[in-house]
PLY file of the C-alpha trace (Angstrom):
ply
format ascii 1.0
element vertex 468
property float x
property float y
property float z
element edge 467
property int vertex1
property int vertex2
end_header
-1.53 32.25 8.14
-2.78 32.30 11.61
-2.42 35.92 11.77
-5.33 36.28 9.16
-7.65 34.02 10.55
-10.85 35.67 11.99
-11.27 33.99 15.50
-13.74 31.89 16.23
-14.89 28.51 14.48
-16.08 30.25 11.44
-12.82 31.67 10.48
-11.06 28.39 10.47
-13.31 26.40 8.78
-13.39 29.39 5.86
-9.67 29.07 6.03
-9.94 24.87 5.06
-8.95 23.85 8.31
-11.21 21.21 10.46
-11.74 22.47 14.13
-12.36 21.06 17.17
-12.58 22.87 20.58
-13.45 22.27 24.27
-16.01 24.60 24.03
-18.18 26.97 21.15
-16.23 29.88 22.11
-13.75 32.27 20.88
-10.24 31.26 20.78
-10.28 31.63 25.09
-8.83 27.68 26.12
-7.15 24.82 24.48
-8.37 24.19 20.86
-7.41 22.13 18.15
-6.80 22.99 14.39
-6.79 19.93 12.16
-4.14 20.66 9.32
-4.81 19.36 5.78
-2.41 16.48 6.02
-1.35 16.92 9.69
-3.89 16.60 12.42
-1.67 18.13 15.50
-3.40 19.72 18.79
-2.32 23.73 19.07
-2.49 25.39 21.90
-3.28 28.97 21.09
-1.17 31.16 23.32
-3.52 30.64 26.47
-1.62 30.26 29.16
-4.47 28.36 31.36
-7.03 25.71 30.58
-9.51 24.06 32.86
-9.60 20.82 30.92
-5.29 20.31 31.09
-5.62 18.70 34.34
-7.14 15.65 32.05
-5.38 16.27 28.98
-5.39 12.26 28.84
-8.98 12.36 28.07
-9.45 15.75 26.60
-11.52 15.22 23.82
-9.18 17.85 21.52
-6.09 15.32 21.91
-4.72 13.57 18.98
-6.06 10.29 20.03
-9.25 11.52 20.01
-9.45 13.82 17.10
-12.56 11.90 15.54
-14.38 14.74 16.80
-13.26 17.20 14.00
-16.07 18.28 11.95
-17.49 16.64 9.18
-17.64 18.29 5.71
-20.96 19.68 4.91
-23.75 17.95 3.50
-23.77 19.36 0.11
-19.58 18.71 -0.16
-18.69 16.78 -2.87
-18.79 12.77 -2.46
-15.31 11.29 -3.43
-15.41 7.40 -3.59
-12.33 5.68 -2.97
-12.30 1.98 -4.14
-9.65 -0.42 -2.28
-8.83 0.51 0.96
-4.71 -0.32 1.12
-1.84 2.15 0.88
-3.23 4.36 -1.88
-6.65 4.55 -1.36
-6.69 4.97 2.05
-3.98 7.58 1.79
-6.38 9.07 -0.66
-9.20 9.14 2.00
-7.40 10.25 4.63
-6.03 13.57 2.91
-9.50 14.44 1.74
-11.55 13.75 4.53
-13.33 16.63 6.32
-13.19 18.68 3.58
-14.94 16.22 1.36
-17.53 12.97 1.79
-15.47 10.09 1.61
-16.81 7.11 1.29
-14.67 3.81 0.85
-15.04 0.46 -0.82
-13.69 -2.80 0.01
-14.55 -6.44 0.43
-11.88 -6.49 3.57
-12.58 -5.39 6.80
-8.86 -5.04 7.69
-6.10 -3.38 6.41
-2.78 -5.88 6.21
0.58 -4.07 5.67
1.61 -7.08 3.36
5.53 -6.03 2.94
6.26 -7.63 6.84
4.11 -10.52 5.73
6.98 -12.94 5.54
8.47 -12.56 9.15
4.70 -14.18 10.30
5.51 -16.94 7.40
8.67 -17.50 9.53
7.32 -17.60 12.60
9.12 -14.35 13.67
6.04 -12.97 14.60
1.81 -12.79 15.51
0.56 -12.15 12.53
-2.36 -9.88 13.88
0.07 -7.28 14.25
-0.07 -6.78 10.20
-3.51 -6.65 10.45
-5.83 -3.40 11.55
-9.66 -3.30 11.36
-11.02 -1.10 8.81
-12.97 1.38 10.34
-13.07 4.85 11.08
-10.28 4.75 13.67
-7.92 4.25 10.73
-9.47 7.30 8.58
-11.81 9.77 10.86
-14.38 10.91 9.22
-14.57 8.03 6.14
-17.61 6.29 5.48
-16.60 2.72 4.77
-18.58 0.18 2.92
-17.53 -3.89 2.89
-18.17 -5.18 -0.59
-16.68 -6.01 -3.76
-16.97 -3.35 -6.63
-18.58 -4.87 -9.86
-18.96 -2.05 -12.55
-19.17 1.45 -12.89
-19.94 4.05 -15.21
-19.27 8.15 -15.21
-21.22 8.89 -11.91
-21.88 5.64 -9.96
-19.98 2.66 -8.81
-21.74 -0.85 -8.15
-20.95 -2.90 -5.14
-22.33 -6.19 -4.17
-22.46 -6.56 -0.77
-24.21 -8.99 1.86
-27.25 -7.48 1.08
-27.28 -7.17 -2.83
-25.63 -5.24 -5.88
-26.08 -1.29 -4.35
-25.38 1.46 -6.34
-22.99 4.29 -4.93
-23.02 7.94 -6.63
-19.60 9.85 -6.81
-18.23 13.07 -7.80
-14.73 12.04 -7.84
-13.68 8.68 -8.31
-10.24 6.71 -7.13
-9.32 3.27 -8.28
-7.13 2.15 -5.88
-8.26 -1.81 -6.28
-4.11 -3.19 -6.05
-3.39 -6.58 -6.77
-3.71 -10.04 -5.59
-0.38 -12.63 -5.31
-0.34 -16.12 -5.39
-1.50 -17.67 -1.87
0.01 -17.07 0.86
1.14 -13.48 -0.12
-2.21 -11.55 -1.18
-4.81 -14.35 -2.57
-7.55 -13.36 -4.41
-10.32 -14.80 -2.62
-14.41 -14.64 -2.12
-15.71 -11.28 -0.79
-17.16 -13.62 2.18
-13.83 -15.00 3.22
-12.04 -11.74 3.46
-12.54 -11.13 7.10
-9.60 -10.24 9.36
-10.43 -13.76 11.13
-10.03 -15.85 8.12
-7.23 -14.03 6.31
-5.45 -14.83 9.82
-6.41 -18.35 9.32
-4.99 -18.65 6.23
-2.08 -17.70 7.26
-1.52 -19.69 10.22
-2.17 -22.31 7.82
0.55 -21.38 5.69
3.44 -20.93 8.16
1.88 -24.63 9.72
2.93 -25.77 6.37
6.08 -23.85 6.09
7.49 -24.79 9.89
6.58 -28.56 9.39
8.66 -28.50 5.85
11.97 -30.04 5.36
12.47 -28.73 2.32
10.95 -25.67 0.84
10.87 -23.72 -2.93
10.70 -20.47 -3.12
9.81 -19.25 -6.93
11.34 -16.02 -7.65
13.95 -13.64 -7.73
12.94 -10.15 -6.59
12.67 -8.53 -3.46
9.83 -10.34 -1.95
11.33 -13.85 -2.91
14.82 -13.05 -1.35
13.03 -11.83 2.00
10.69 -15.28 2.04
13.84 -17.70 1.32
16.18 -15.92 4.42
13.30 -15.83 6.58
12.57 -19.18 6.38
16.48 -19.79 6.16
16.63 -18.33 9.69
13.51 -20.10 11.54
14.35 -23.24 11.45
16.28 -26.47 10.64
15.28 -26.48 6.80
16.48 -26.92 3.12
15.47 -23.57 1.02
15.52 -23.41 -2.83
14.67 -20.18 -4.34
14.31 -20.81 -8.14
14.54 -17.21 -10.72
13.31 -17.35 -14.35
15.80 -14.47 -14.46
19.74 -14.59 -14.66
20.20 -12.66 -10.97
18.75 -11.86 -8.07
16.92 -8.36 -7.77
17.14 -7.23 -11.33
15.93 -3.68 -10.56
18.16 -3.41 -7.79
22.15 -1.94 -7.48
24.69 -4.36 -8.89
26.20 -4.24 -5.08
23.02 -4.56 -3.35
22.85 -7.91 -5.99
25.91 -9.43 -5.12
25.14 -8.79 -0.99
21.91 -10.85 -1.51
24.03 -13.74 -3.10
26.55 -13.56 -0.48
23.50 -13.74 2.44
21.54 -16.18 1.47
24.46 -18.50 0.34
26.01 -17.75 4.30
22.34 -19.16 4.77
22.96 -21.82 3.02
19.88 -20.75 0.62
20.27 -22.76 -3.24
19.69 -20.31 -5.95
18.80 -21.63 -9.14
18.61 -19.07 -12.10
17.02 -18.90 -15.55
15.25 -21.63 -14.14
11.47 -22.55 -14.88
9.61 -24.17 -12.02
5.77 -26.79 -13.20
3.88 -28.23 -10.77
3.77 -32.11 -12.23
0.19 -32.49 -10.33
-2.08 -29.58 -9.39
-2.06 -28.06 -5.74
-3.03 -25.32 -3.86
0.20 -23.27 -2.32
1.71 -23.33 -0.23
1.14 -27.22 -0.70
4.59 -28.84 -1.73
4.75 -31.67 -4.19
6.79 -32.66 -7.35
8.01 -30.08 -10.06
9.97 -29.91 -12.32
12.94 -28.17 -12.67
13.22 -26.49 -16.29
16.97 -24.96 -17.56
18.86 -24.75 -20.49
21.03 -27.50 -18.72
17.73 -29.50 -18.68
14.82 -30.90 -16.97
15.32 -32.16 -13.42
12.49 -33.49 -11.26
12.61 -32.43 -7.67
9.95 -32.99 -4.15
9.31 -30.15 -1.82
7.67 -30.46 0.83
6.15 -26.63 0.40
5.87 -23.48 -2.18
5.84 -20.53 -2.14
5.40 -18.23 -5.22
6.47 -14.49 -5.05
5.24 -13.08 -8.27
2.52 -13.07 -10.50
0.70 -9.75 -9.53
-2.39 -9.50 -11.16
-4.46 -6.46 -10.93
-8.00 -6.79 -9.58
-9.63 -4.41 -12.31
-11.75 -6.91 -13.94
-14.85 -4.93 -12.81
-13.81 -2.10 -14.86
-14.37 -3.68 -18.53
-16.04 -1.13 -20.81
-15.50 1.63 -18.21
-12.13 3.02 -18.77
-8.54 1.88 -20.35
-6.58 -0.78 -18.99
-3.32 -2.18 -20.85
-2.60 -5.79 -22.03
-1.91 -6.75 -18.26
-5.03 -5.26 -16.98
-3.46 -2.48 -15.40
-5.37 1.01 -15.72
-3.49 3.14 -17.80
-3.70 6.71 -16.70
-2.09 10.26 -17.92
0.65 12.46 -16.30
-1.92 13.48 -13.03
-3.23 9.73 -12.74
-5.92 10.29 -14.39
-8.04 7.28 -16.36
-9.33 7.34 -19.83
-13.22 7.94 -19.50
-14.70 9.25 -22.39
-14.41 12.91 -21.93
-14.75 12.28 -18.15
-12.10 14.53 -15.59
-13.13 12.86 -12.56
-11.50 9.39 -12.08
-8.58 8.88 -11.20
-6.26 5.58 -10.56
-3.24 4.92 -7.85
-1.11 2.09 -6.04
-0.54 -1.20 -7.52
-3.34 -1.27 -9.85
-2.01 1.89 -12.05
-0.67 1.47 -15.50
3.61 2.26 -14.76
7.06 0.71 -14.24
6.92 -2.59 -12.15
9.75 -1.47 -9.91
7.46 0.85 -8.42
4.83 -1.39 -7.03
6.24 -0.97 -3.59
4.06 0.61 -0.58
6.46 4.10 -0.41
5.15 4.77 -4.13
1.50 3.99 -3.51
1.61 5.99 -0.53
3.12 8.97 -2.56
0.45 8.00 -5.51
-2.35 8.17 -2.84
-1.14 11.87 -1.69
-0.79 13.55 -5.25
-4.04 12.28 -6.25
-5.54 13.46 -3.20
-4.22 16.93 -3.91
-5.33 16.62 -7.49
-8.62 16.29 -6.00
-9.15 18.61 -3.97
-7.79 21.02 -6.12
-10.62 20.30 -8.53
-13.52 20.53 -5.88
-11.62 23.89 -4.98
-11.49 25.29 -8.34
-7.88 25.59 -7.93
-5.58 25.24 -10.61
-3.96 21.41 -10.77
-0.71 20.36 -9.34
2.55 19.68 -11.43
2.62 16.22 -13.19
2.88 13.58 -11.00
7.01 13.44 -10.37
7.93 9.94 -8.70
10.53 10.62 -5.91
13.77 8.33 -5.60
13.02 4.70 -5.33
13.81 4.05 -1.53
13.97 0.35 -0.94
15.16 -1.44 2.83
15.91 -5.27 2.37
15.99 -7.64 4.92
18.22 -10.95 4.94
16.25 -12.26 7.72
16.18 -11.04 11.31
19.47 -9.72 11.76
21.07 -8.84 8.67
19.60 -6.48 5.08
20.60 -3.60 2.67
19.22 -0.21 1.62
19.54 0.87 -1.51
18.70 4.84 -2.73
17.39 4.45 -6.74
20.29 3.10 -8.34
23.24 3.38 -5.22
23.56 1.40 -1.88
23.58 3.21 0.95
26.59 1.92 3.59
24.46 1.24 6.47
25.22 -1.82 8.31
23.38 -4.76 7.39
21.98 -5.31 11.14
20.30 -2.34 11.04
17.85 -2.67 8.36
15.78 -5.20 9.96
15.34 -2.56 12.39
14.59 0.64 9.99
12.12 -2.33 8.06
10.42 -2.10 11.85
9.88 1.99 11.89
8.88 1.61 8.51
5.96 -0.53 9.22
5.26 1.35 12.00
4.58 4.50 9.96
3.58 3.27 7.04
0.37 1.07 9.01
-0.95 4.14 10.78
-0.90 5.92 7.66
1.34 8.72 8.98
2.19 11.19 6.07
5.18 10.89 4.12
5.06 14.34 2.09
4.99 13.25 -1.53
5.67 17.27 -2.09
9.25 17.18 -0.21
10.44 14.16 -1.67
9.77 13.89 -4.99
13.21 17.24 -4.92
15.48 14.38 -3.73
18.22 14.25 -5.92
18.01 11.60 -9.01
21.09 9.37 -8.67
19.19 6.30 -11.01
19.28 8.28 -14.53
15.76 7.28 -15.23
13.48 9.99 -13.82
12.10 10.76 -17.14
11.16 6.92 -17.10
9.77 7.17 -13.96
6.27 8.74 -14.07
2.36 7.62 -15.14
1.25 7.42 -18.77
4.60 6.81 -20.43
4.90 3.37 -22.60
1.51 2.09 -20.99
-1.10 3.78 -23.02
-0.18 1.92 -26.67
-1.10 -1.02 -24.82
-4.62 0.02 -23.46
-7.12 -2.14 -24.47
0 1
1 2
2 3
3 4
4 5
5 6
6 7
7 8
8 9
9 10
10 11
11 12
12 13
13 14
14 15
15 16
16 17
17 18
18 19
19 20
20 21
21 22
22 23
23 24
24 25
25 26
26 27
27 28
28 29
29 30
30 31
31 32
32 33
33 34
34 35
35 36
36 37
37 38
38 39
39 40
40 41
41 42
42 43
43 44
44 45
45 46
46 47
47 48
48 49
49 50
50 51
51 52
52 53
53 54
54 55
55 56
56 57
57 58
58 59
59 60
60 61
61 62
62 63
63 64
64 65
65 66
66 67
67 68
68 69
69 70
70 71
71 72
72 73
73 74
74 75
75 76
76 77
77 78
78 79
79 80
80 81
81 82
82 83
83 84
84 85
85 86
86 87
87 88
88 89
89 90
90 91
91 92
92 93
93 94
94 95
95 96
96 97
97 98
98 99
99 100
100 101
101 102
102 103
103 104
104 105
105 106
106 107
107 108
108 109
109 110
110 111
111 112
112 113
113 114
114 115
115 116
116 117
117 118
118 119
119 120
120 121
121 122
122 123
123 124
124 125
125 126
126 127
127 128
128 129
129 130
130 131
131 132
132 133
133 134
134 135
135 136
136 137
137 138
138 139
139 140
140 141
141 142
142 143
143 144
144 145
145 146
146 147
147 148
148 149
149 150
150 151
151 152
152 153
153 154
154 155
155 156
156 157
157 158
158 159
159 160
160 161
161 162
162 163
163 164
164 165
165 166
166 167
167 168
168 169
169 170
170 171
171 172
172 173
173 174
174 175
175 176
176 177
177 178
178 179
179 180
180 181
181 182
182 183
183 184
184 185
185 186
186 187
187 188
188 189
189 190
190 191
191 192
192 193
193 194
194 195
195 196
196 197
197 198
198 199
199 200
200 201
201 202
202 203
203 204
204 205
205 206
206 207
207 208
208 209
209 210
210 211
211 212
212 213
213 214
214 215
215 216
216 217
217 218
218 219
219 220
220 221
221 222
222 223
223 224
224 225
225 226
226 227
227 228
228 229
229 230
230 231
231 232
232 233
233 234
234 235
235 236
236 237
237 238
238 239
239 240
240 241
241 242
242 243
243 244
244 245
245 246
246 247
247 248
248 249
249 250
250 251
251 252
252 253
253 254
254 255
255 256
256 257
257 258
258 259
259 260
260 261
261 262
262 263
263 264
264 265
265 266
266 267
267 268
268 269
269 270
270 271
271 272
272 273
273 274
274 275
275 276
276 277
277 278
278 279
279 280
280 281
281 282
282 283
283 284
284 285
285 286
286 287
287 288
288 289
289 290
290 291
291 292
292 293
293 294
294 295
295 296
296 297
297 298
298 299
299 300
300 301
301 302
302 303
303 304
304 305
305 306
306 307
307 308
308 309
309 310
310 311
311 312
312 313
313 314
314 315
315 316
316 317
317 318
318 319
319 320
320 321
321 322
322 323
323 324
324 325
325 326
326 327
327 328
328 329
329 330
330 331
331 332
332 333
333 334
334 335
335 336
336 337
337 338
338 339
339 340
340 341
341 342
342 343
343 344
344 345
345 346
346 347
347 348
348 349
349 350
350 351
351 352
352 353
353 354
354 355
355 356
356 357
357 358
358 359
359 360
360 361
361 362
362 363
363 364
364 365
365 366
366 367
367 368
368 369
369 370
370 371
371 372
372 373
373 374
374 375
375 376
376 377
377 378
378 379
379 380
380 381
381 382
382 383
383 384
384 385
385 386
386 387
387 388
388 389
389 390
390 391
391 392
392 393
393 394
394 395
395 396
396 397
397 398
398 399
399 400
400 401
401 402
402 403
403 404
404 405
405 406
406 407
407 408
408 409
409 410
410 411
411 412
412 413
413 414
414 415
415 416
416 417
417 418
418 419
419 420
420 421
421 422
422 423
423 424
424 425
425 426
426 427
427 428
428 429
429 430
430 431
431 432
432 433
433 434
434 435
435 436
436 437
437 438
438 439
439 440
440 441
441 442
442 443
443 444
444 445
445 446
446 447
447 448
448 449
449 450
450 451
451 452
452 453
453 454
454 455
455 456
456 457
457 458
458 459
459 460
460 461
461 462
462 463
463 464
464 465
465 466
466 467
């Protein structure tokens, strides 16, 4: 491709490519090319450059690759609205070759999945937490505020200074979910600062580490990772409590029965097709009385703490009268993500807040969400014909049984890798996954299907009878 390039700056931006260069010139020293998904420094076959000597501080480094030009004025203005795994993965792909602007009432970014080794005390929880600016997406225009309505060209944000209006050409509703408290509260535009969400939850593991006896209500993945963590930090009595009849439902029958076996070597109680009231009102984590509902009966119980891991509800409330949602509130969208708009082609929906199986409301699958749609995208402002139907890869899922011990599990098979290490891969995970370094959606999604259920897999299928 190189090879066809005019030189000079001209050629590469005709080409789709964002450049950057120590100086105006031809290609004569060290430039930069800015790939569409990977930004990467490229030396061009010169075999001598003034500015090496302080490659630390050369402005065409990757650290420092903010300096890659902006789209033109007239590109076309994709809005983004929610600024977690999808959107932002959105926004990232499209910026420089389009105007991205992004919506949010946050002004961090909080890789949520790691969330309960901070709830243990394992760890600061500012390390979960980056400001959202344009270190995190070059080139993005980001606006703190909560989205109230839209219709077919503009989106309505109230921020600190009023209800503003914000034009689009393309249009992503990447809005996720909130949790019960401490996991992802839904909470006032005003408090969701990066100082108060830490706040909270210092607050929360305050309440955790001075508990003697702690509930944790439910059985998936993020209630198995809360009840060993807190197994592990410190001298405590943990109850998790399932409405279902097992652990991990969507998970491997063998990466089931290794859950069982951990947290009972943790000395975890698991109670199951078990219902869990509140006899007073409280605010969780807060622990109090509850009671205990079976088909062996009602038993009445004190914990000193609570903590509720399910219950996602999707923040989408702004959208009434603008597109489809289901019975849930989730946005039900076609085979390319795609909303229901009237005869509208230009909104689209990804991540948590998207109409499709629960098992894939996991970060991997809004980050792969986030890259199609971005292709769709900028296929459209191109002209270019659209990609494939959105094709989810393999469900990839690493599960820690607190600090030392876990399971992966590949769709519907456990992978044999020792328990100890998965803690560890959980760690490079976060690590990629929280700078938003690319995980190619287009590779992937040929892994081999060892589940059975890729037809069951993909956007628009059992969702849109429910859209209300």
């Amino acid at each position: 491709g190189l090879r066809k390039l005019r030189t000079g700056q001209d050629g590469v931006a005709q080409a789709g490519f964002a450049f950057c260069a120590t100086t105006t010139s031809r290609f004569s020293r060290c430039d930069a090319i800015a790939w569409p998904r990977l930004r990467v420094p490229i030396d061009l076959g010169v075999r001598w450059c003034p500015q090496r000597r302080a490659k630390k501080d050369c402005a065409h480094q990757l650290r420092t690759m903010s300096c890659l030009s902006a789209p033109r004025d007239d590109a076309a203005h994709l809005v983004v609205v929610g600024a977690s795994f999808a959107g932002l993965q959105v926004a990232k792909d499209a910026a420089g070759r389009l105007r991205v602007t992004v919506v949010d009432p946050k002004d961090y970014f909080e890789f949520t999945p790691s969330l309960h080794t901070a709830l243990g005390a394992a760890r600061d929880a500012a390390s979960l937490l980056r400001p959202l600016d344009g270190s995190l997406v070059p080139g993005a225009r980001f606006v703190r505020g909560a989205a109230v309505g839209a219709d077919e060209t503009r989106v309505s944000v109230r921020t600190e200074r009023g209800v503003e209006t914000v034009a689009y050409d393309y249009l992503v509703i990447a809005c996720g979910c909130s949790y019960p408290a401490p996991i992802r509260e839904a909470v006032d535009a005003a408090d969701q600062t990066r100082a108060r969400r830490l706040a909270r939850i210092a607050s929360a593991e305050a309440t955790l580490g001075g508990a003697a006896a702690v509930l944790v209500v439910g059985g998936g993945a993020v209630g198995v990772e809360v009840a060993a963590e807190l197994a592990t930090s410190g001298p405590r009595s943990v109850t998790l409590a399932t409405a279902a009849p097992e652990l991990l439902p969507d998970m491997p029958a063998e990466t089931r029965g290794a859950a069982r076996v951990a947290l009972r070597a943790l000395g975890v109680e698991m109670l199951f097709e078990t219902r869990c009231d509140r006899v007073a009102p409280a605010a969780d984590p807060a622990g109090g009385a509850f009671e205990l509902k079976s088909a062996g009966g009602v038993e009445s119980r004190t914990f000193d703490a609570c903590v509720r891991c399910f219950g996602a509800r999707p923040q989408t409330a702004w959208l009434d009268g603008f597109c489809a949602r289901d019975a849930r509130g989730f946005v039900v969208v076609d085979d390319r993500g795609r909303c229901a708009v009237g005869d509208a082609e230009n909104v689209w929906a990804a991540g948590d807040c998207a109409a499709k199986p629960d098992a894939q409301r996991l970060a991997s699958y809004a980050h792969f969400e986030g890259e199609y749609v971005a292709g769709c995208i900028l296929a459209a402002a191109a002209g270019s014909a659209q990609p494939e139907p959105y094709a989810p890869p393999p469900r990839l899922v690493a599960l820690s049984f607190g600090p030392r011990d876990g399971a992966f599990a590949y769709d519907a098979k456990p992978v044999p890798v020792p328990g100890a290490l998965v803690p560890w891969l959980k760690t490079v995970i976060e690590h990629w996954f929280i700078r938003l370094l690319p995980m190619p959606y287009a590779v992937l999604r040929w892994l081999p299907d060892v589940g059975g259920g890729a037809a069951a897999r993909g956007w628009g299928r059992a969702t849109a009878a429910n859209a209300t």
